[in-house]
C-alpha positions as CSV (number, residue, x, y, z in Angstrom):
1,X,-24.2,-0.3,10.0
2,X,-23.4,-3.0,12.8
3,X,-22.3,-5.5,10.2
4,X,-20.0,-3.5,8.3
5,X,-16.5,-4.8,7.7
6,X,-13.6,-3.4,6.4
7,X,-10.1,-4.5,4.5
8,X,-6.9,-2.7,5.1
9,X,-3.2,-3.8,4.6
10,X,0.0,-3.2,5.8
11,X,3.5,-3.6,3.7
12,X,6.3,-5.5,5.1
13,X,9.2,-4.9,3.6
14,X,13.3,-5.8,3.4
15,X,15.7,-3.5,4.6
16,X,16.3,-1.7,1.0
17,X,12.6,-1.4,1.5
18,X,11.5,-3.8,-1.1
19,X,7.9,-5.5,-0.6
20,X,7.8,-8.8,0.4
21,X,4.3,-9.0,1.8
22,X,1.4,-7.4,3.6
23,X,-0.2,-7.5,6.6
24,X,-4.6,-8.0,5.9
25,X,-6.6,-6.3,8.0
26,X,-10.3,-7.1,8.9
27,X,-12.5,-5.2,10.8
28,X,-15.7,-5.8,11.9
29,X,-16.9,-2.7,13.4
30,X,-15.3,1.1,13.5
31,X,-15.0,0.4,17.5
32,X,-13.0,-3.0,16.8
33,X,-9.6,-1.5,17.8
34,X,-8.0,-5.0,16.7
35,X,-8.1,-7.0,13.9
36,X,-10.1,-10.6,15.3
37,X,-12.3,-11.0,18.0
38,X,-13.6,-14.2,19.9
39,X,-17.5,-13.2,19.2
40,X,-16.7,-11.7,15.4
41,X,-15.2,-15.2,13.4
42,X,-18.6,-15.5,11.9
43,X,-17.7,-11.2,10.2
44,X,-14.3,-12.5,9.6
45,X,-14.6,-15.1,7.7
46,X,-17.4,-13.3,5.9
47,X,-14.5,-10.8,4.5
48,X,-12.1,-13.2,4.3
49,X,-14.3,-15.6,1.6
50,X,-15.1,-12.3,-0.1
51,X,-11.5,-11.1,-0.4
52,X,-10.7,-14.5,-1.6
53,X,-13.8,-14.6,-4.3
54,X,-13.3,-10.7,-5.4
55,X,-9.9,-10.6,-6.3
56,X,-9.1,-13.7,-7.8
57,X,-5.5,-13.3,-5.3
58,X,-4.5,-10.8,-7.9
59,X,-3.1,-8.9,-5.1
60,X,-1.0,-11.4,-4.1
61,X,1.0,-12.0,-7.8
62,X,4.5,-12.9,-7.9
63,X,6.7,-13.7,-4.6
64,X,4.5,-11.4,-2.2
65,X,3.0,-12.9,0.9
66,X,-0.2,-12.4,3.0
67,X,-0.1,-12.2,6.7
68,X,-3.6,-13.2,8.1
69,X,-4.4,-12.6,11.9
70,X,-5.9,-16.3,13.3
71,X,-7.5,-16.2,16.6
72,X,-8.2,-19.5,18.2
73,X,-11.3,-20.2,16.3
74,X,-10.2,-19.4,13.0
75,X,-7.1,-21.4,13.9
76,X,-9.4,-24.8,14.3
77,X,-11.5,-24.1,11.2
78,X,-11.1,-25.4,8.4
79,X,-11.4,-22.4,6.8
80,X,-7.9,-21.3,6.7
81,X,-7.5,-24.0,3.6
82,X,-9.0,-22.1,1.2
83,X,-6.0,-19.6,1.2
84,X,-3.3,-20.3,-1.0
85,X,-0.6,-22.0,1.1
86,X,2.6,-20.9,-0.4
87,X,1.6,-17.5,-0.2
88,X,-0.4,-17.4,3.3
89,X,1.6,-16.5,7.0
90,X,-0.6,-17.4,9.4
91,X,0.2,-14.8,12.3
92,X,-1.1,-16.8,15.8
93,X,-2.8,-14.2,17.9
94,X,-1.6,-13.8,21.6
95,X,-5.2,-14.6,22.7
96,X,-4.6,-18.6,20.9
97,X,-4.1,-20.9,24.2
98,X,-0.1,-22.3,23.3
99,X,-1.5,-25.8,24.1
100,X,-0.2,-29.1,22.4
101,X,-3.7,-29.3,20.4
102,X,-2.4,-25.7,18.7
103,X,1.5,-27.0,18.5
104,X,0.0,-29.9,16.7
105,X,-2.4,-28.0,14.2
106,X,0.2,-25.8,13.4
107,X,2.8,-28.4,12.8
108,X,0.0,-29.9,10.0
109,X,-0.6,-26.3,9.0
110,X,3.1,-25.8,8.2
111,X,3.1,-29.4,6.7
112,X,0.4,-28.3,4.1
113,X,3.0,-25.3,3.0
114,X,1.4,-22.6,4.9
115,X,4.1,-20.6,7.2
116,X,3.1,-19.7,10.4
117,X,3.9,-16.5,12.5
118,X,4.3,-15.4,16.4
119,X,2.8,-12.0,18.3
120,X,5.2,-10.5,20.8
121,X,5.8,-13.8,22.1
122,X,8.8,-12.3,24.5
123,X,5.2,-11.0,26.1
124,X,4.3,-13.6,27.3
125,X,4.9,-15.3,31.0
126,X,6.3,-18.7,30.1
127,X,8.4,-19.6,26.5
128,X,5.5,-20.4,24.1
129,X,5.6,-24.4,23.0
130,X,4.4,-22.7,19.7
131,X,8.1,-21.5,19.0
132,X,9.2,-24.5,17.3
133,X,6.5,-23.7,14.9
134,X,7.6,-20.5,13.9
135,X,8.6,-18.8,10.8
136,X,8.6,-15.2,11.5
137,X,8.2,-13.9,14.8
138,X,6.7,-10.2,14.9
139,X,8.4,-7.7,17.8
140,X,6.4,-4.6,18.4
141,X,9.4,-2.1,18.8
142,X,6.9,0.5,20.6
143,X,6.9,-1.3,23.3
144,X,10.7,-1.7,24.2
145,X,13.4,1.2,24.3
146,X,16.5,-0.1,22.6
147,X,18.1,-2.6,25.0
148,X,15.0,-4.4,25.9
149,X,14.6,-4.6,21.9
150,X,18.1,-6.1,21.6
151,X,17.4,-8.8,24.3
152,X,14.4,-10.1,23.2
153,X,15.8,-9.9,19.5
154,X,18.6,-12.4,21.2
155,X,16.1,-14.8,23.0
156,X,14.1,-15.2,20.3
157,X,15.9,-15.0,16.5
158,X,17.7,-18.6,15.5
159,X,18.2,-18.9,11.8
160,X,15.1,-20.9,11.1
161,X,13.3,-17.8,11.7
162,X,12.7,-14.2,10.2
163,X,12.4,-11.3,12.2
164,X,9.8,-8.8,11.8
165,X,10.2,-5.2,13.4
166,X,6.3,-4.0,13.7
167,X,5.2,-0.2,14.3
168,X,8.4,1.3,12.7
169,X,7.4,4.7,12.6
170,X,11.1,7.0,12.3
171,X,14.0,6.4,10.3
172,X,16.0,6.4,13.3
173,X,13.7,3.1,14.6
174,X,14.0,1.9,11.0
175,X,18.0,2.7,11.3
176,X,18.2,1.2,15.1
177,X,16.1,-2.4,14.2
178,X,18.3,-3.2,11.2
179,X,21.5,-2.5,14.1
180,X,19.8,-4.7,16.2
181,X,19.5,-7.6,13.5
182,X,16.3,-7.0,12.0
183,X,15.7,-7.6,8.3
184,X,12.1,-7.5,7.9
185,X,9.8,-4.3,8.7
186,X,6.2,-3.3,9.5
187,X,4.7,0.5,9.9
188,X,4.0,4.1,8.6
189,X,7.4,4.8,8.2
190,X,7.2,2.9,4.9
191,X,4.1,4.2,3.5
192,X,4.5,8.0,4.6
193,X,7.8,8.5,5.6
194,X,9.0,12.1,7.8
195,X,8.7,15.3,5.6
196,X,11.8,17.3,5.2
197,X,11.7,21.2,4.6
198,X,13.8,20.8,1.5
199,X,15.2,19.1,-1.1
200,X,17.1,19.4,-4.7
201,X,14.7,17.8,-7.7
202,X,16.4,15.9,-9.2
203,X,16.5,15.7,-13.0
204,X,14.0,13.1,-14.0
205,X,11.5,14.5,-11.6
206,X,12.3,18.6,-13.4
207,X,12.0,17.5,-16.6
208,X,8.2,15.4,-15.7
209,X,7.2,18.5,-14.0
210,X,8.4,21.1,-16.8
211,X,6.3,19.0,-19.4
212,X,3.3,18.4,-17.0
213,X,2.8,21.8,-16.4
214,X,2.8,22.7,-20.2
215,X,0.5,19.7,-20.8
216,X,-2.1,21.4,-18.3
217,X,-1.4,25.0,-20.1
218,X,-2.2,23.4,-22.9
219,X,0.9,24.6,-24.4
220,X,1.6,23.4,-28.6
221,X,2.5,20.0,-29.2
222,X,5.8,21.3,-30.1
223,X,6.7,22.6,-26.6
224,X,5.4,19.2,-25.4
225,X,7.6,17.0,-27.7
226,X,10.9,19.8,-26.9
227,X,10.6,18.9,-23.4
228,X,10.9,14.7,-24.0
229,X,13.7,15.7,-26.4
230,X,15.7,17.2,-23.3
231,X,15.2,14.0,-21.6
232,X,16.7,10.3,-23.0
233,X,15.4,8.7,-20.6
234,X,12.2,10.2,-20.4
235,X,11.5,9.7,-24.0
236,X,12.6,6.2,-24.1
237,X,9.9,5.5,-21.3
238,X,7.3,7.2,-23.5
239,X,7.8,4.8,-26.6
240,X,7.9,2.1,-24.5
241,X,5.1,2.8,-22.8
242,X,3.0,3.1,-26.0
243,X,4.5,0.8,-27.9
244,X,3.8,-1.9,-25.1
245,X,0.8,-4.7,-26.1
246,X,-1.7,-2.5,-23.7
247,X,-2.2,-0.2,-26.7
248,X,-2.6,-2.7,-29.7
249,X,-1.0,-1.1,-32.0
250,X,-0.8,-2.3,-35.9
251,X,2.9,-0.6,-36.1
252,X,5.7,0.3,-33.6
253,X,5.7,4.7,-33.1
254,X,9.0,5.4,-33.2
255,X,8.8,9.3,-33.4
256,X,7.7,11.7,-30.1
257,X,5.4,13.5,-31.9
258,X,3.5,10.3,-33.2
259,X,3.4,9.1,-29.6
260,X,1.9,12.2,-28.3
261,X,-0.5,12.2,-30.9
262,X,-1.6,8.5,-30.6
263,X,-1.8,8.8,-26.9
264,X,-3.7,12.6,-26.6
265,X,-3.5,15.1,-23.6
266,X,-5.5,13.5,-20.9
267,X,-3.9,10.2,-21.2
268,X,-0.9,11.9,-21.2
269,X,-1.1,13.8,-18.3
270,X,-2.4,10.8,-16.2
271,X,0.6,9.0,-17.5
272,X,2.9,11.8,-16.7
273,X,1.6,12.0,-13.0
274,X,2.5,8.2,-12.7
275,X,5.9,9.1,-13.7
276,X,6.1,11.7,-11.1
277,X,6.1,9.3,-8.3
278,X,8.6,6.8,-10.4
279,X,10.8,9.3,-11.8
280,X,12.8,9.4,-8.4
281,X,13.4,5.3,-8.7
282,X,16.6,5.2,-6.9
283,X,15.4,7.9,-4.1
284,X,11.4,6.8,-3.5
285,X,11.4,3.6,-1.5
286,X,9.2,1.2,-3.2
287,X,6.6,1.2,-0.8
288,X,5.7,4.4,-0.7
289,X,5.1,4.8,-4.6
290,X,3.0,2.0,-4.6
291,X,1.1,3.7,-1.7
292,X,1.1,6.9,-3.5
293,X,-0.5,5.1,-7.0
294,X,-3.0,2.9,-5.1
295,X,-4.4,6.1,-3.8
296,X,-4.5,7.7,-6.9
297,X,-6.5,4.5,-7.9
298,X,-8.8,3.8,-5.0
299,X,-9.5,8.0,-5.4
300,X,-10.6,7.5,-8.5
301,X,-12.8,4.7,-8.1
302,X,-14.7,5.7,-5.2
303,X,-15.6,8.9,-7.0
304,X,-16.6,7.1,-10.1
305,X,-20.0,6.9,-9.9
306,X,-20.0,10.9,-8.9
307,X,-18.1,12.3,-11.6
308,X,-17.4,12.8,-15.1
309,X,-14.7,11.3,-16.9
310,X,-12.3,14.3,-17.1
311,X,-13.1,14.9,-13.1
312,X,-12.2,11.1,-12.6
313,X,-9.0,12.1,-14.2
314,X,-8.4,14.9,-11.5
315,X,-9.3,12.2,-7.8
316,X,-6.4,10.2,-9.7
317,X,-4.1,13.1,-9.9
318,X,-5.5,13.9,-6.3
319,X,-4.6,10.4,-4.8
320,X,-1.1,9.9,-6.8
321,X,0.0,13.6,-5.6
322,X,-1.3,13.7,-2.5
323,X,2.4,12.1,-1.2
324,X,4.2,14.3,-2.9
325,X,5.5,15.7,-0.1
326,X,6.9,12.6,1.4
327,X,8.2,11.6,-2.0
328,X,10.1,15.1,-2.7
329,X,10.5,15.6,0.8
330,X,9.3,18.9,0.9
331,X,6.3,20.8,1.8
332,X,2.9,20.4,-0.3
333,X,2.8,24.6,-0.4
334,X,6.6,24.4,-1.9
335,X,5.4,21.4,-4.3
336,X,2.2,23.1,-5.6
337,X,4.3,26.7,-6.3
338,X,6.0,24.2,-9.0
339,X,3.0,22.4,-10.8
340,X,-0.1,24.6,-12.2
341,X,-2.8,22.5,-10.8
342,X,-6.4,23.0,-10.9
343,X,-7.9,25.1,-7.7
344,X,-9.8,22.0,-7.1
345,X,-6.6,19.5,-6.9
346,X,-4.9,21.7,-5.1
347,X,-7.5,22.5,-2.4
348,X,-7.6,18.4,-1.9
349,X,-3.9,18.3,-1.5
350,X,-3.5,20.8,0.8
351,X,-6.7,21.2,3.3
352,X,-8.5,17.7,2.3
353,X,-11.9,19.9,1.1
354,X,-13.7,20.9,-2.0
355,X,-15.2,18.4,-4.0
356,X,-12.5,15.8,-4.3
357,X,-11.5,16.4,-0.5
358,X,-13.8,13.5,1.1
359,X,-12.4,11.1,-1.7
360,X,-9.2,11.8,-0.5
361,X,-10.1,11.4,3.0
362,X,-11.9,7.9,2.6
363,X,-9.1,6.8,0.4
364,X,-6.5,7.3,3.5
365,X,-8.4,6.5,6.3
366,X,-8.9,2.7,3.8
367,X,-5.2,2.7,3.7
368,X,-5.0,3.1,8.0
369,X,-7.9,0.7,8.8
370,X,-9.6,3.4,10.6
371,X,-13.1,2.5,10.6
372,X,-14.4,4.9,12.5
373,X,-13.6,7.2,9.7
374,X,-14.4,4.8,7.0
375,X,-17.9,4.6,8.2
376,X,-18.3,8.4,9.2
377,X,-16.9,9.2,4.8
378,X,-19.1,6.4,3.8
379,X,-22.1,7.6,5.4
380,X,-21.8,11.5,4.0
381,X,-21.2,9.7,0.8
382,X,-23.7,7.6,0.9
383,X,-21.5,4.3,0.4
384,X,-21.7,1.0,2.4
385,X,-18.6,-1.4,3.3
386,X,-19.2,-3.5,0.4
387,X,-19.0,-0.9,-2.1
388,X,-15.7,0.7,-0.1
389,X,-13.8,-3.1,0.0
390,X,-14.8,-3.7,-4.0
391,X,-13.2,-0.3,-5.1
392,X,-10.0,-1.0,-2.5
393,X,-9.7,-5.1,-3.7
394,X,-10.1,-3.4,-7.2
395,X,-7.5,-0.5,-6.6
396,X,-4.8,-3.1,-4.9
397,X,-5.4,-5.7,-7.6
398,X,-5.0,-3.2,-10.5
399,X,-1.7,-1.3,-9.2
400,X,-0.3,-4.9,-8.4
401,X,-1.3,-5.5,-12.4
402,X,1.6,-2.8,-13.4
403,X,4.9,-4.4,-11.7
404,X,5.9,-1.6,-9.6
C-alpha cells in the first residue's frame, strides 16, 4: 500500500459563498500530514498527470480555479506546464527557498498566464522577495487571534492582490475575516457548516418532502401529481427538467401526469432528493449543496460494483442526505421523523453502519483528505487508491456537469 495516493479538494469561495475555486490535494501516504514532500515529487506528479489525463479538466469548467501546492522541485520542473494556465494558482510552499532563481521563475510562470500564490508569508523572518509575485496570499486564521489577523492583513493586502482566509471553521471567523477585509475563504465552515437545534422548513423544501415521502409509500399517481399542483414552482422545475435535451424527447410534456409517467418512480425519487438540497436556494450556501450532491455521487459509485441498481439508488440518497442536518439546520433524528426512509438509509445517516455505512464513511473521509481512513475503508472494501481517485475525479467531474 506504500504507493498509494490520494486526491482531495478544498472550495474557496466569495463572501456570499459562491465557488470560485478549489484547493487539490495530493497525498502520498495516509501518514503524509501535508500535501508535498521533498522525497514524494516523483508520487506527485504521478497524481497530478493522472488527474490531468482522467478528467479531461472537466472539474475545472467555467471561471473556477485550481490551487496546486508546488514545493521547490515541482516549482523547477517543467511539469507544471501541462496545467491549464488561466485556470491553475500555483500556491508556493513555505519550504520553496525565496531566492532570485524562484522570483525569476515565477515572474515567467505568471508571464505564461499562470497566477501564483503565497503560504503564511507574515510567517516568515524576513519579507519574502516572492511578494511582488503574488496574486493571492493565503493567511491561516488558526494561527492568529483577531488583532494579530488584522495586522498581518494590513502588511500584507495591496490591491494587486486577493486575500484568502484559510481554516475558517465558525461563522463567527467567517463573520470576523470579512470585518477584517477578507473576501476570499478556505475551510469546513463552507462544506459542513454548525448544526442548529431548530429551524422552520421552508416551503419549497415541505412540499419536496410531502411528495418524497408518498413517492416512497408508493402512494397513487394521483396523490403524486396533487402534491406538484400545490407547488408552481415545484412543477415548473419538473417540466423543465424533463423536457430538457437530457431526455430526448420527440415532443415537449406539458402535463404533470405525463411527466411523472415518462420519468417513473425511481427516477423520480432520485430527482426529488436532488431537489431537497436545492429547494432551499436562497438559504443553502452554494458550497455546501455541491458537497452534499458530490457525496451522493461518489456514494454511489464506490458501491457500484457491490450492489444492485435499486440499492445504488439508496448510497445516492445516502450521500445527498447525509448533510441534511447542516442544510436544514437541525438534528438528523428531527430530519428522519419527517421522511419515511428505508431502515437501511436511515441507519447510514445516523450511526454510519449497515450496509451502506462504510460507503458513506469512505465517501467523507475522500472529501477531508484523511488517508489514514481512506486506506483503513479501502482495505475492508477491498479497493485500492486508483479505484477510490477514478470514482472521486468521476463524482467531481459529473456534479460540475449539472451547473450548480
Amino acid at each position: 500500500m506504500e504507493d498509494q495516493a490520494f486526491i482531495g479538494r478544498q472550495p474557496i469561495m466569495d463572501e456570499k459563498q459562491q465557488i470560485i475555486g478549489y484547493e487539490l490535494f495530493f497525498r502520498h501516504s495516509a501518514e503524509a500530514e501535508s500535501a508535498v514532500f521533498e522525497d514524494e515529487f516523483k508520487a506527485y506528479s504521478s497524481v497530478l498527470m493522472n488527474t490531468i489525463g482522467g478528467i479531461d479538466m472537466q472539474w475545472l469548467l467555467g471561471e473556477k480555479l485550481a490551487f496546486i501546492n508546488v514545493n521547490e522541485e515541482m516549482l523547477k520542473s517543467e511539469f507544471l506546464e501541462l496545467m491549464p494556465p488561466k485556470r491553475t494558482v500555483l500556491e508556493i510552499l513555505r519550504t520553496v527557498t525565496p531566492n532570485e532563481e524562484t522570483v525569476e521563475r515565477c515572474q515567467y510562470l505568471r508571464e505564461q498566464g499562470f497566477k501564483i500564490a503565497l503560504d503564511n508569508p507574515h510567517l516568515s523572518v524576513e519579507t519574502s522577495p516572492l511578494i511582488t509575485c503574488a496574486d493571492y496570499i493565503k493567511i491561516d486564521i488558526q494561527s492568529l487571534n483577531s488583532a494579530e489577523l488584522q495586522k498581518a492583513y494590513n502588511q500584507l493586502h495591496v490591491s494587486s492582490v486577493k486575500m484568502v482566509a484559510e481554516k475558517v471553521e465558525t461563522d463567527a471567523q467567517f463573520e470576523d475575516c470579512k470585518r477584517i477585509g477578507f473576501r476570499l475563504f478556505q475551510g469546513f465552515h463552507f462544506a459542513r457548516p454548525e448544526t442548529f437545534t431548530a429551524k422552520v422548513i421552508n416551503a419549497s423544501f415541505d412540499s419536496v418532502l410531502n411528495i418524497l415521502n408518498t413517492v416512497s409509500q408508493d402512494g397513487e399517481i394521483r396523490e403524486i401529481e396533487a402534491g406538484f399542483k400545490k407547488d408552481t414552482a415545484l412543477s415548473f422545475k419538473l417540466l423543465r427538467y424533463i423536457n430538457s435535451v437530457g431526455f430526448g424527447l420527440s415532443c415537449e410534456i406539458q402535463s404533470i401526469n405525463h411527466a411523472l409517467t415518462i420519468l417513473g418512480r425511481k427516477q423520480l425519487y432520485r430527482w426529488l432528493t436532488l431537489l431537497m438540497v436545492t429547494a432551499g436556494e436562497n438559504s443553502t450556501p452554494p458550497a455546501l449543496m455541491k458537497t452534499s450532491i458530490t457525496r451522493g455521487r461518489l456514494t454511489e459509485l464506490l458501491g457500484e460494483s457491490y450492489f444492485e441498481k435499486h440499492d445504488r439508488d439508496n448510497l445516492f440518497i445516502v450521500g445527498v442526505f447525509s448533510l441534511l442536518d447542516a442544510i436544514l439546520k437541525m438534528p438528523m433524528e428531527t430530519v428522519l421523523e419527517k421522511i419515511q426512509l428505508p431502515e437501511t438509509v436511515a441507519e447510514a445517516l445516523l450511526t454510519r453502519s449497515g450496509i451502506y455505512g462504510p460507503f458513506l464513511q469512505l465517501t467523507e473521509a475522500c472529501e477531508d483528505s484523511d488517508n489514514k481512513r481512506i486506506l483503513e475503508i479501502a482495505e475492508l472494501l477491498q479497493f485500492d487508491a486508483s479505484k477510490v481517485n477514478e470514482c472521486h475525479i468521476a463524482a467531481l467531474a459529473w456534479v460540475e456537469t449539472l451547473g450548480i
